[in-house]
FIKOLZA-1660 file (N, C-alpha, C; in steps of 0.1 Angstrom, whole numbers, plus 5000, padded with zeros to 4 digits):
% residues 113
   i   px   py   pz ch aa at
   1 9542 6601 8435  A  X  N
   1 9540 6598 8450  A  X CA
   1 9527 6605 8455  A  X  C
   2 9522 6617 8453  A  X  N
   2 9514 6627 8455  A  X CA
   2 9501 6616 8448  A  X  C
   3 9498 6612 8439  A  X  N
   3 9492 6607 8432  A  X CA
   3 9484 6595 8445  A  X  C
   4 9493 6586 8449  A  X  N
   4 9493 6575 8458  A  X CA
   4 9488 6584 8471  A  X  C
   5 9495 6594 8474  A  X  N
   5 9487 6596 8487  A  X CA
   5 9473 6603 8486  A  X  C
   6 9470 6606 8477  A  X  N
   6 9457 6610 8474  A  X CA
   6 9449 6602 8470  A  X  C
   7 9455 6592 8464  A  X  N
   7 9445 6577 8461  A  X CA
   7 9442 6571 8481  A  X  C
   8 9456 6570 8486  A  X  N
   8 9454 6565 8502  A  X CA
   8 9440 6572 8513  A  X  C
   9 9444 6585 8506  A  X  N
   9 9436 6597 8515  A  X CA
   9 9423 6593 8509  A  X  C
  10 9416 6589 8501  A  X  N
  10 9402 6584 8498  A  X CA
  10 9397 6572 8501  A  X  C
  11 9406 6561 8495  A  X  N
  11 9403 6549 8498  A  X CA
  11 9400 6545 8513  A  X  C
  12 9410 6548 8521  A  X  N
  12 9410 6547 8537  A  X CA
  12 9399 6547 8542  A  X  C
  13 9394 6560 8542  A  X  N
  13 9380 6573 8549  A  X CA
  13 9369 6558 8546  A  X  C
  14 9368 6555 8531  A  X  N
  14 9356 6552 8523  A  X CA
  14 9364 6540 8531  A  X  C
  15 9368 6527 8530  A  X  N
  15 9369 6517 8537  A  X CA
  15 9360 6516 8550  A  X  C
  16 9364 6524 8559  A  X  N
  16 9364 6530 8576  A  X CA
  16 9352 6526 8572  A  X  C
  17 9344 6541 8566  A  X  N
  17 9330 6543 8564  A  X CA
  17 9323 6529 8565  A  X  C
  18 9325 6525 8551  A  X  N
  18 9319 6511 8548  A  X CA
  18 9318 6500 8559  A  X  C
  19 9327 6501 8565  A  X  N
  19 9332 6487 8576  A  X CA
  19 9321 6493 8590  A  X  C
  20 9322 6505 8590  A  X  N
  20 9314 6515 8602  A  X CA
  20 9298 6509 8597  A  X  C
  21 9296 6514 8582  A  X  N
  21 9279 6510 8580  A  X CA
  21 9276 6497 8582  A  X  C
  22 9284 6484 8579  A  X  N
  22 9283 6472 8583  A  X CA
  22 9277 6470 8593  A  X  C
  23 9289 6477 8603  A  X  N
  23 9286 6471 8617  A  X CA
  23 9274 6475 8626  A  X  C
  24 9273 6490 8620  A  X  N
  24 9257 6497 8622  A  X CA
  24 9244 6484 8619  A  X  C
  25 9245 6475 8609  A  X  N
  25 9235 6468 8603  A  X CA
  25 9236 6456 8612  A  X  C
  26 9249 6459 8618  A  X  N
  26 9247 6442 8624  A  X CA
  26 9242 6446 8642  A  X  C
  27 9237 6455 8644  A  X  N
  27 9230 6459 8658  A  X CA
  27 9218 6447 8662  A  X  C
  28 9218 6446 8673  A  X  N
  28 9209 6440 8675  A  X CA
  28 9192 6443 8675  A  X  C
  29 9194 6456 8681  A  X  N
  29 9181 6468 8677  A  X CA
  29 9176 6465 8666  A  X  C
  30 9185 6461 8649  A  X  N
  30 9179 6462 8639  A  X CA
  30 9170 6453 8638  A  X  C
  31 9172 6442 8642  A  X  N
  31 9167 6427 8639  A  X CA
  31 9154 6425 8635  A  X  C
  32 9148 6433 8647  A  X  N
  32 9130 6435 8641  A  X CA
  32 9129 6443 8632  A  X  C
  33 9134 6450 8627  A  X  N
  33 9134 6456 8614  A  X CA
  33 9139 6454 8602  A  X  C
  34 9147 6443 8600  A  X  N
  34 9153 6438 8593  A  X CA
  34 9148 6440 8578  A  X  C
  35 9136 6428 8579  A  X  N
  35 9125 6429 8564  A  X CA
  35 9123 6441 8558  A  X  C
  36 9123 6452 8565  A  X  N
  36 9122 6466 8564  A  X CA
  36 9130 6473 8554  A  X  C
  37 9143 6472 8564  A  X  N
  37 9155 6477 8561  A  X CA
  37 9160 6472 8548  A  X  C
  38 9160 6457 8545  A  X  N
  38 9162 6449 8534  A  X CA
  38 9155 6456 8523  A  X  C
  39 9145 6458 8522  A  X  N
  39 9137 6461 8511  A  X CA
  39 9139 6477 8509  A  X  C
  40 9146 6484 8517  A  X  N
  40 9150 6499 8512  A  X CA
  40 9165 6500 8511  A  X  C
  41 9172 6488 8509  A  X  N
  41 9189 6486 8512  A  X CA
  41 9188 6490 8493  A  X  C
  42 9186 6489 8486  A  X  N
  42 9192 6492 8472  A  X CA
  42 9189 6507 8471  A  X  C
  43 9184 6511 8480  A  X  N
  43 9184 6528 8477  A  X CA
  43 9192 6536 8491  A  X  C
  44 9188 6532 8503  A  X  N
  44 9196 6536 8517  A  X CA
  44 9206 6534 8518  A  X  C
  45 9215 6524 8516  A  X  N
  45 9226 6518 8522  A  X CA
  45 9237 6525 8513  A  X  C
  46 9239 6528 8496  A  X  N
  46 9245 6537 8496  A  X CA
  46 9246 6552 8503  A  X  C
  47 9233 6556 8504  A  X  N
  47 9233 6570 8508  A  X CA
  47 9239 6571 8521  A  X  C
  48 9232 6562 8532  A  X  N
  48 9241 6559 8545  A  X CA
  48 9254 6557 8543  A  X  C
  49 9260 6551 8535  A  X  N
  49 9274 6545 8538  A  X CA
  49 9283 6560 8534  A  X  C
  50 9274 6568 8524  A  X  N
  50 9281 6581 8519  A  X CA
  50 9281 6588 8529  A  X  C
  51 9274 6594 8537  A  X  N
  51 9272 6604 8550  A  X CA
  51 9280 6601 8560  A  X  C
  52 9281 6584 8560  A  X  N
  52 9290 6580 8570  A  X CA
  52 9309 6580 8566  A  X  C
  53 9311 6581 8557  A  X  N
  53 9318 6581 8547  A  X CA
  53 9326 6595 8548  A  X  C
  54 9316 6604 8542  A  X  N
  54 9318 6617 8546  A  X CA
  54 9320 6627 8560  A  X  C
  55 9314 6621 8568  A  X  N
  55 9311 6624 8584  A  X CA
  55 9327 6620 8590  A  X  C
  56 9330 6605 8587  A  X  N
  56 9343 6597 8593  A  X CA
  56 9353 6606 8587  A  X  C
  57 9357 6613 8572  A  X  N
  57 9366 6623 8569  A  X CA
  57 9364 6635 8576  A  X  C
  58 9356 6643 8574  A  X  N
  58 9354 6656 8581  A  X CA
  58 9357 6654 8592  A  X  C
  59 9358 6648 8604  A  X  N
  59 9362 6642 8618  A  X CA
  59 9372 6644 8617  A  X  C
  60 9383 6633 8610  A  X  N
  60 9393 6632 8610  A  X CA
  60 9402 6642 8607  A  X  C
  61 9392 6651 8597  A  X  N
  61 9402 6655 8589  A  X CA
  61 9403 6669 8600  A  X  C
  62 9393 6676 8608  A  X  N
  62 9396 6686 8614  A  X CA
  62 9405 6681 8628  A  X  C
  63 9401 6669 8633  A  X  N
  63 9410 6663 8646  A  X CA
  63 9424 6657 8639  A  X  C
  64 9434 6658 8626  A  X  N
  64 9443 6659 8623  A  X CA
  64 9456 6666 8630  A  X  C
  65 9456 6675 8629  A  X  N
  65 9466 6685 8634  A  X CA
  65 9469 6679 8650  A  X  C
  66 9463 6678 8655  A  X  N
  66 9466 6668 8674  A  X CA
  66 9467 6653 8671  A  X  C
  67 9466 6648 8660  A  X  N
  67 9472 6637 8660  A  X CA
  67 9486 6627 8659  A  X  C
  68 9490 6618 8662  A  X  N
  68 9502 6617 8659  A  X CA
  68 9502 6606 8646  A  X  C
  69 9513 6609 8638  A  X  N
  69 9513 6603 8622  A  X CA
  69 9505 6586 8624  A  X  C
  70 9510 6580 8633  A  X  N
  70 9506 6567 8626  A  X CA
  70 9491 6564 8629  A  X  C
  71 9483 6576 8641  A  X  N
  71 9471 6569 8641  A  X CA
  71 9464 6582 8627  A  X  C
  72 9470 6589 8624  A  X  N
  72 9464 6596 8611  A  X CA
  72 9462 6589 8603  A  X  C
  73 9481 6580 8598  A  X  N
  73 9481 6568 8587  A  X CA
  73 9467 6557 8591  A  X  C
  74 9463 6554 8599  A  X  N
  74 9457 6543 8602  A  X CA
  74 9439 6549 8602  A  X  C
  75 9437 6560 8605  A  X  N
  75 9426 6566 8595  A  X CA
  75 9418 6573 8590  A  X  C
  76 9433 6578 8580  A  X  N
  76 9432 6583 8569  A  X CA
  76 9441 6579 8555  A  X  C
  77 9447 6566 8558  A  X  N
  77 9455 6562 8548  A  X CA
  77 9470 6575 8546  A  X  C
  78 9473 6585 8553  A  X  N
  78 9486 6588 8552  A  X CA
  78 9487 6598 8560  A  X  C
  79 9497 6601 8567  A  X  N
  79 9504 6615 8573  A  X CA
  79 9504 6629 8565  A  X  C
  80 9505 6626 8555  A  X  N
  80 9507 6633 8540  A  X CA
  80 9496 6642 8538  A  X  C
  81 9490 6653 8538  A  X  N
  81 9486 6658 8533  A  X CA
  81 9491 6662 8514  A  X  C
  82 9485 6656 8504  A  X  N
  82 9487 6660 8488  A  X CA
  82 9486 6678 8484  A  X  C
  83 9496 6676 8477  A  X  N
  83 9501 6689 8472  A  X CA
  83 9504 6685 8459  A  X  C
  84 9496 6697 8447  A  X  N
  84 9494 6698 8435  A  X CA
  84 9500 6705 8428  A  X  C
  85 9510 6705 8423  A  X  N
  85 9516 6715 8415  A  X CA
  85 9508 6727 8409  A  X  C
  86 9514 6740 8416  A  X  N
  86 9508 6751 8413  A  X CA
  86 9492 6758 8420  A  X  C
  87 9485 6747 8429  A  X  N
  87 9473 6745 8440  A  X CA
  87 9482 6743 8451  A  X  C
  88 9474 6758 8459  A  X  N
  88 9476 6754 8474  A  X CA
  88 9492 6757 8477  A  X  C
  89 9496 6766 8471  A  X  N
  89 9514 6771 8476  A  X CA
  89 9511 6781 8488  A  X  C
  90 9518 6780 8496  A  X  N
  90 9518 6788 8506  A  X CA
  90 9522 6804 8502  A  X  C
  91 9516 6813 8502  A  X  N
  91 9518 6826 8502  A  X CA
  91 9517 6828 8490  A  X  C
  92 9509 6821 8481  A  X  N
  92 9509 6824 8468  A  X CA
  92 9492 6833 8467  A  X  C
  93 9489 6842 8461  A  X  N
  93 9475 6846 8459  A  X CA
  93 9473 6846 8449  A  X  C
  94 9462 6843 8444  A  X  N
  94 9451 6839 8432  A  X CA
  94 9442 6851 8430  A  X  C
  95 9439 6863 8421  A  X  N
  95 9430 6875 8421  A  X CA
  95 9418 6866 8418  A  X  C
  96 9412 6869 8422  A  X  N
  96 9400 6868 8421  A  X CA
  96 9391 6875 8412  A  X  C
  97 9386 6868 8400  A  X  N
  97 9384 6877 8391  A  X CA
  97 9369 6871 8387  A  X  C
  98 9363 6881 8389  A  X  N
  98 9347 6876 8384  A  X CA
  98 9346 6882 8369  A  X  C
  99 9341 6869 8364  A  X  N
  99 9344 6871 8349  A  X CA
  99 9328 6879 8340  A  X  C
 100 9317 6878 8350  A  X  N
 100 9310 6890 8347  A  X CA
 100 9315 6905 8346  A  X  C
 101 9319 6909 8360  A  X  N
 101 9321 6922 8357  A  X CA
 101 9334 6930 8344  A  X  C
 102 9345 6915 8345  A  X  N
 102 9347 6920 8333  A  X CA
 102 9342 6918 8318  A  X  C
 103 9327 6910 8320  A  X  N
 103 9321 6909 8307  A  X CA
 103 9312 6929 8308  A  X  C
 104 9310 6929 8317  A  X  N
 104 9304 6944 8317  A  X CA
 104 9311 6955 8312  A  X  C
 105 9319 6953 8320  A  X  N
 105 9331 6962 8318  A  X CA
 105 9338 6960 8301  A  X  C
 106 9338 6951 8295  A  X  N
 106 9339 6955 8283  A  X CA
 106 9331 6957 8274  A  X  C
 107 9319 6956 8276  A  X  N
 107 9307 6961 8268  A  X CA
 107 9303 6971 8270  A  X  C
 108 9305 6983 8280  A  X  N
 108 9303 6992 8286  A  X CA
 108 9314 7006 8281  A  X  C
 109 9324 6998 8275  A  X  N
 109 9334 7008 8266  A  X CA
 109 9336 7003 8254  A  X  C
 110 9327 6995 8250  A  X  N
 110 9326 6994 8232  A  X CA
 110 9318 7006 8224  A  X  C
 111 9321 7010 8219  A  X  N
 111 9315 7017 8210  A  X CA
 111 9297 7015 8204  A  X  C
 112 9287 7019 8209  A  X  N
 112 9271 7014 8201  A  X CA
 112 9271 7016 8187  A  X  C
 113 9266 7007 8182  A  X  N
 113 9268 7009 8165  A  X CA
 113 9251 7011 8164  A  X  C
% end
């Protein structure tokens, strides 16, 4: 189930997105620029649709908590926030272990030959 709503929780966002850069294209503003725009569409229009993509989740995702479930479900594809077995337990702590200092720290009590 966790699986599904984390499949929901991406697909949605990226839908929105996509449907949002369409309609951006279909402005009337653009029109004189069209020829333009066409001819930089195989390199812009992904990058645009990404930012917008990414922009429409970060929104949502911090305006979540004041929302009520079904306009969250409607977009963000679920109420659900996903939970991973063993990631993200509540009151659980993780040490933090920087794996240099203990590369120092064991080189530093080896014996020099």
């Amino acid at each position: 189930m966790q699986l599904l709503t984390s499949i929901l929780r991406t697909l949605v966002p990226s839908l929105w997105g996509s449907f949002i850069t369409w309609l951006i294209l279909l402005l009337p503003a653009l029109t004189p620029l069209q020829d333009q725009l066409l001819g930089l569409a195989n390199v812009l229009l992904p990058i645009i649709t990404a930012v917008i993509v990414a922009a429409w989740y970060a929104f949502w995702r911090w305006f979540e908590p004041r929302l009520p479930d079904w306009l969250t479900r409607a977009v963000l594809g679920s109420a659900k926030v996903p939970v991973y077995a063993g990631k993200h337990v509540e009151g659980s702590q993780v040490p933090n272990i920087n794996p240099e200092q203990h590369l120092t720290a064991d080189i530093g009590e080896r014996p020099s030959e």
